[in-house]
Every structure is written in C-alpha cells, then in structure tokens.
C-alpha positions as CSV (number, residue, x, y, z in Angstrom):
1,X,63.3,60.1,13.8
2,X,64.9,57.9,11.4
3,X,64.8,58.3,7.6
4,X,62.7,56.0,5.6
5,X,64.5,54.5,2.4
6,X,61.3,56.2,0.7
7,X,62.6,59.4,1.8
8,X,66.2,58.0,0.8
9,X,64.9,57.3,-2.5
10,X,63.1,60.8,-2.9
11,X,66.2,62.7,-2.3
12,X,67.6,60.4,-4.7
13,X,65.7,61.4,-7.6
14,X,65.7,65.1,-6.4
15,X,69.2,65.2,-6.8
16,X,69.1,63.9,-10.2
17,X,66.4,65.8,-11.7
18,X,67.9,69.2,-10.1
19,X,71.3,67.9,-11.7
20,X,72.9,68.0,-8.0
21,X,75.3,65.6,-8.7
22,X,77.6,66.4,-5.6
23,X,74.5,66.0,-3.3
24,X,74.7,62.1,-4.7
25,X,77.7,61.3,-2.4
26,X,75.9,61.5,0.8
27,X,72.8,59.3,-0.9
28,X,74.6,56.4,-1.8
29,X,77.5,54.0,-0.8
30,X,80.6,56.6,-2.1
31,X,83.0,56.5,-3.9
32,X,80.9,53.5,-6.1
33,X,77.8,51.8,-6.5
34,X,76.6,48.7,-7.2
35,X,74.6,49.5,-10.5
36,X,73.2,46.9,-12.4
37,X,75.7,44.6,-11.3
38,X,78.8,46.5,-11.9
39,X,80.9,48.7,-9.8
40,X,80.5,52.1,-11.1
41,X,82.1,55.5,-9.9
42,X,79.7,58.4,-8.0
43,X,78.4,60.4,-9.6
44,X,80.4,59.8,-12.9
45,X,78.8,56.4,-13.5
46,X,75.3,57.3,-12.2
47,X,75.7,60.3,-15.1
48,X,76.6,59.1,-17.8
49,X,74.9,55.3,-17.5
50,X,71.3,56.0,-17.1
51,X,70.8,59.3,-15.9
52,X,72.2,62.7,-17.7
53,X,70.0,63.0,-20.9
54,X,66.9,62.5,-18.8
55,X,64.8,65.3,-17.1
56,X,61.9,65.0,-14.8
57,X,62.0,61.8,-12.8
58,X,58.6,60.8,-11.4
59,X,57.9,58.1,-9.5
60,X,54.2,56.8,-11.0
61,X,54.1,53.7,-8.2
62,X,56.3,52.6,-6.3
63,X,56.9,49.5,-3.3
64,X,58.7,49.7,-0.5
65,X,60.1,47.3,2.0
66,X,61.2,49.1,5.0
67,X,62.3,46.0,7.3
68,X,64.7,44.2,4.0
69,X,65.7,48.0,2.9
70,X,64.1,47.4,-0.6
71,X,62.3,49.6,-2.5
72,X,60.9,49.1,-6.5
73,X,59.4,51.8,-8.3
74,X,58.3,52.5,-11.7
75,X,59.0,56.2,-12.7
76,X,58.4,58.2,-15.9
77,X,60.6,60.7,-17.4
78,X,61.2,62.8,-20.6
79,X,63.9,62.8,-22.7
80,X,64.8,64.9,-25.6
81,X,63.4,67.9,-27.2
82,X,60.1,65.8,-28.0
83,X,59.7,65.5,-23.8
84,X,58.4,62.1,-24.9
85,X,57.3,60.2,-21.6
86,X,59.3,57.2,-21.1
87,X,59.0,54.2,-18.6
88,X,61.9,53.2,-15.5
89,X,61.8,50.5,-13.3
90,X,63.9,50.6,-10.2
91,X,64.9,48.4,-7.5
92,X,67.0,49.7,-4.5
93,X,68.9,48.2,-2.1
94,X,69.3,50.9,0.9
95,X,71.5,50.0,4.0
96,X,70.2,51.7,7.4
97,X,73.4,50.3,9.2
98,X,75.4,52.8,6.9
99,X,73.2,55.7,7.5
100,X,70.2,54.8,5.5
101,X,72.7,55.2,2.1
102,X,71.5,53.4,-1.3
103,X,74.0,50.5,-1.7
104,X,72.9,49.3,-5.1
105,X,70.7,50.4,-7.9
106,X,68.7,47.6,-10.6
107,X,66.7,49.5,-13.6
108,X,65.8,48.7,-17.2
109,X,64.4,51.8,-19.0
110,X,61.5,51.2,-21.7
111,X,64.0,53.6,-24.4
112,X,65.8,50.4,-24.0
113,X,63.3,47.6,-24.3
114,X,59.4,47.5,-25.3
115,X,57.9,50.5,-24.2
116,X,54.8,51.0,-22.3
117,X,51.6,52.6,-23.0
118,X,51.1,56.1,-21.4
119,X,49.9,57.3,-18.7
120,X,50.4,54.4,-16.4
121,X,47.3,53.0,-15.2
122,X,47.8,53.6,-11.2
123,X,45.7,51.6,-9.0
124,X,41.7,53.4,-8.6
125,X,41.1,53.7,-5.4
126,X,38.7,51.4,-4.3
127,X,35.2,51.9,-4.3
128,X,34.4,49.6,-0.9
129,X,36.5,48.6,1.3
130,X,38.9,45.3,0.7
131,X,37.0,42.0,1.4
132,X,41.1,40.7,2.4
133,X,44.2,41.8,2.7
134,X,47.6,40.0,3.2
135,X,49.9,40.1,5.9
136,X,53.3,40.3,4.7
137,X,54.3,37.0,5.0
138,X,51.1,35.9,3.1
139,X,51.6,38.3,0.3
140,X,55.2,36.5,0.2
141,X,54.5,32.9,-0.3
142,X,51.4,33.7,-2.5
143,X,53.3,35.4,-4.7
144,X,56.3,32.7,-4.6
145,X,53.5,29.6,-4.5
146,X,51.8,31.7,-8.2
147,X,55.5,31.5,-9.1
148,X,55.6,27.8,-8.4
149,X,52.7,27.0,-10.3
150,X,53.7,28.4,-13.5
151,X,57.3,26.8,-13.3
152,X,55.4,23.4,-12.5
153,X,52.8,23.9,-15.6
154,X,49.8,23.8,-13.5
155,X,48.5,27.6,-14.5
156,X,45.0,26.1,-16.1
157,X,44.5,24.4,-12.6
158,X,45.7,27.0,-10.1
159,X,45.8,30.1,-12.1
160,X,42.8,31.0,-10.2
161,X,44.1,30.8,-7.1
162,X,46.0,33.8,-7.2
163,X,44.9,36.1,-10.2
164,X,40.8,37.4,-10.3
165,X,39.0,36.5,-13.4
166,X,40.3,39.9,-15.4
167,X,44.0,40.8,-14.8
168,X,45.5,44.1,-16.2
169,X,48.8,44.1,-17.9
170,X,50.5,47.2,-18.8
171,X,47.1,49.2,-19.0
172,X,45.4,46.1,-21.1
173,X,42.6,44.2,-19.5
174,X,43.2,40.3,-20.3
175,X,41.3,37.3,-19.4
176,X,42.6,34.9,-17.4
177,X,43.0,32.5,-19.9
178,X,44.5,35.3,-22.3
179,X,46.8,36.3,-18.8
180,X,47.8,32.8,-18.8
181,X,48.7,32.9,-22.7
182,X,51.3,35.5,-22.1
183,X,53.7,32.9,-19.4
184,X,52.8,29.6,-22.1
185,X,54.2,31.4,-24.9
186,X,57.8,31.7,-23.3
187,X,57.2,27.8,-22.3
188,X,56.3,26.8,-25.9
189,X,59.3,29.2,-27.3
190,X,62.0,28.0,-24.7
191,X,60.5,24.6,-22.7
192,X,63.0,24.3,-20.1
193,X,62.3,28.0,-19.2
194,X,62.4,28.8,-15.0
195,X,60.8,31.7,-13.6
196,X,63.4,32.8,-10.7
197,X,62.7,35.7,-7.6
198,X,65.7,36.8,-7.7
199,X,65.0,40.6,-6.0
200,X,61.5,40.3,-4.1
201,X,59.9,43.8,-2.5
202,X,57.3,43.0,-0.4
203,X,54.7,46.0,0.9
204,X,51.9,44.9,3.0
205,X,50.5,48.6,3.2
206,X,50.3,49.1,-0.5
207,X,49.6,45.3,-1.7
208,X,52.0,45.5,-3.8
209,X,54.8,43.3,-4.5
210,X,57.7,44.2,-6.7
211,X,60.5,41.6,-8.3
212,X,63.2,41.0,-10.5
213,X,62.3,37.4,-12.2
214,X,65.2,35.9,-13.9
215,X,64.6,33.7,-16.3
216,X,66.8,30.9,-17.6
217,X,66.5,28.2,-20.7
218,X,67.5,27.7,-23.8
219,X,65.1,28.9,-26.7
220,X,64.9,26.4,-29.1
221,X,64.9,27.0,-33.3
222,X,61.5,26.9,-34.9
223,X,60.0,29.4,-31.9
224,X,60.1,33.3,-31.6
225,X,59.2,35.2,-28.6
226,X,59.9,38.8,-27.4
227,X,58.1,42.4,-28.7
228,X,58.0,43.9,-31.8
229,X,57.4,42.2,-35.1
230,X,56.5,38.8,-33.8
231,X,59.9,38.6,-31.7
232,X,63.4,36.9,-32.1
233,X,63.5,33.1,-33.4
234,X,65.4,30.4,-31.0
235,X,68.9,29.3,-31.9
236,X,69.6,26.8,-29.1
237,X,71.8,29.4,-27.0
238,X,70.8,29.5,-23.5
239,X,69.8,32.6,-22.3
240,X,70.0,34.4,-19.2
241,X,68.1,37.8,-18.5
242,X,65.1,39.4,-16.3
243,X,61.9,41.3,-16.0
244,X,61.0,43.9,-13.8
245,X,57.6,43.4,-12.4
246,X,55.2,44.8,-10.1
247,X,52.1,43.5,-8.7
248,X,49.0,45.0,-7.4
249,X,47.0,43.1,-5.1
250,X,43.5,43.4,-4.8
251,X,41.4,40.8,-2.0
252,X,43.9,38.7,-2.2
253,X,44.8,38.1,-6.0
254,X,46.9,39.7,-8.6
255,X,44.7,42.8,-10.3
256,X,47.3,44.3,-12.0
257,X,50.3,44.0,-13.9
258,X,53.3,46.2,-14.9
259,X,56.2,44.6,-16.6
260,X,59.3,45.4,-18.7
261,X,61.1,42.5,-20.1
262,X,65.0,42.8,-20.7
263,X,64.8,41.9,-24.7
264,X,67.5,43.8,-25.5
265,X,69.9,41.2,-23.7
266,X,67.6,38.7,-24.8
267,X,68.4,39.0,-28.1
268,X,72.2,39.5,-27.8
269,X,72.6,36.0,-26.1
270,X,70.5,34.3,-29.1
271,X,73.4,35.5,-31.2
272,X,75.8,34.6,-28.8
C-alpha cells in the first residue's frame, strides 16, 4: 500500500516534536529543502529556521491534495516556558516519484505576524446532511472565479455567489458586507492591488481548499493597512508578499475563514 503525503506529513511533525532530527533525512528531499523559497541544509536548516524552540506541533485542520502531492495545514504549538499556543500555516509539496519525500516546505508562523485567536474554531460537524457538495474541479474554478471577482471589483454584485450570508474569519462571525470590507480596504490602501493563487490545495473530501495568495501593488501615501494599531501608512513602494489561507466549504459557499497575512515583509518593503 502506498503512503499518503498525510501520513508523510504526520511523520513529519513526529519527528520534530520528538526532536528526531536524523529521522528527517528519510522525510524530505536530503541533503536540502526547498524552505520558504531558499535552499536550506537537513536537518540544520529545518532546526534552527522555524523549528527548534517550538514543542508540540498539532495539526488543528488540515487539506490535503493527494493527486498534485499538496497538502496545507494549520497547526498550533507552544513555545517558551509560558507554553503559549501559537498559530502555523503549512503548505507541502510531497513528491511520490521520489518515494513519497517532502520536496518543499511554505509556512508563516502567527509569533511572526498577527496572531490568531485561540482555540481555532474547527468546522462543527454538521447537523443535516450537505444540501451540495463540489467535485474537485468545481471547488477549483469556484474558488479561482471568487478570486476573479474581487480582482475585477465586482464583490457587491457576486460576493454572494460564493460566500453564505455570514462568513467566519479567524473565529469572528462577519456579514457579508463586513466580509467584503476586509478585501476593499487593501483596494482603497493599495488600488492596483492583485489577488494571485500562487500554491492552490484542493480537497474535495474535506471541502476545503487551502492557498498561498500573493498579492502585488503598490500602497499609495495617505492609506494604512495591516494589524495592530491601525496598520502601516503607504509610501509608494511596491510590495510583494502573501497570505496563507484556508477555506471551508459548506453547500457550496465559503463558511469559514482562517488567514495569516505576511505583514512582517509587508512592512519591510514599505521601507524599502
């Protein structure tokens, strides 16, 4: 029987959290790994870049794409002698021609950028049965024609189409008016913003759909945006950075939200 990249991934975090470092050759593409980008030793790089001061990985949802070898996954973990809970996103690329092996490794980690309230909300399991549910290609384009829509401004038209009436985002109910509110605000701070799917996970089983969004403009003076204290003011740089986002599908539509926007490299490009 063949190994899923589920199971690829669970071993993965076993290793870490067990401190098992050697066990990490065998689990990804030695004697390096693709890791945000850059080429970073095993399991020097995987220490000392995201992984050594942290204990207890969980894995609170997660997405996986068997047939691309793609998996996203939000985890929690504790770090320090507070055992504070703080928030992971993943995305994984696996190989199953090499053995089912990770290849490469996305994250951004909540210590690092506007934290999220605790415990995640995980989906309730419904109370009836699903009125619809999307075959994988459907889940695709909806999610990439939603995408569309807010990159052409025609959210107060279409919204509706693919979110229900109340959308949760990072365990806070919003309106769909309010939902929209959250994409206009990065259009009114940077106008030439585009929303890009640049790493899609796609799981038909789960609904769920998991994505790095890359987004790309240049935020003009006069207009903040970001967390914490009203967010950073424009300064005519362009910017380029992502958030990690995954989407819970219910009958058809986008129910709930969890998101972690890169500000930290936001704010470094403002500066230049």
């Amino acid at each position: 029987m063949s190994t899923t990249i589920e199971t690829t991934y669970r071993k993965f975090l076993e290793s870490i959290n067990l401190q098992k470092w050697d066990s990490l050759q065998s689990i990804v593409s030695s004697p390096t790994i693709n890791l945000n980008g850059e080429t970073v030793p095993v399991p020097e790089g995987i220490k000392s870049v995201f992984f050594e001061t942290l204990q207890d990985l969980t894995i609170e949802i997660i997405t996986v794409d068997e047939e691309a070898g793609r998996l996203g996954a939000i985890l929690s973990s504790s770090k320090g002698a507070d055992n504070n809970r703080t928030e992971h996103h993943h995305l994984i690329w696996i190989s199953k021609e090499q053995g089912g092996i990770i290849t490469a490794l996305a994250y951004i980690s909540s210590s690092s950028s506007s934290p999220i309230p605790f415990p995640i909300s995980s989906p309730a399991a419904p109370s009836k049965p699903p009125l619809l549910l999307l075959s994988k290609p459907t889940l695709q384009e909806t999610y990439k024609s939603y995408i569309n829509s807010i990159n052409a401004r025609t959210m107060t038209s279409r919204l509706s189409e693919f979110c229900h009436d109340t959308v949760t985002h990072n365990s806070n109910p919003y309106s769909l008016s309010e939902y929209r509110g959250l994409m206009e605000s990065a259009q009114k701070a940077v106008p030439d913003i585009c929303f890009g799917v640049d790493v899609l996970v796609v799981d038909e089983m789960r609904q769920r759909v998991a994505v790095r969004i890359e987004f790309e403009g240049t935020p003009v003076p006069g207009e903040r945006l970001g967390d914490g204290d009203g967010g950073w003011e424009g300064t005519g740089r362009a910017v380029r950075f992502y958030e990690y986002v995954t989407y819970q599908f219910r009958d058809g539509k986008i129910d709930t939200v969890w998101s972690i926007v890169d500000w930290d490299t936001y704010r470094r490009q403002l500066d230049g």
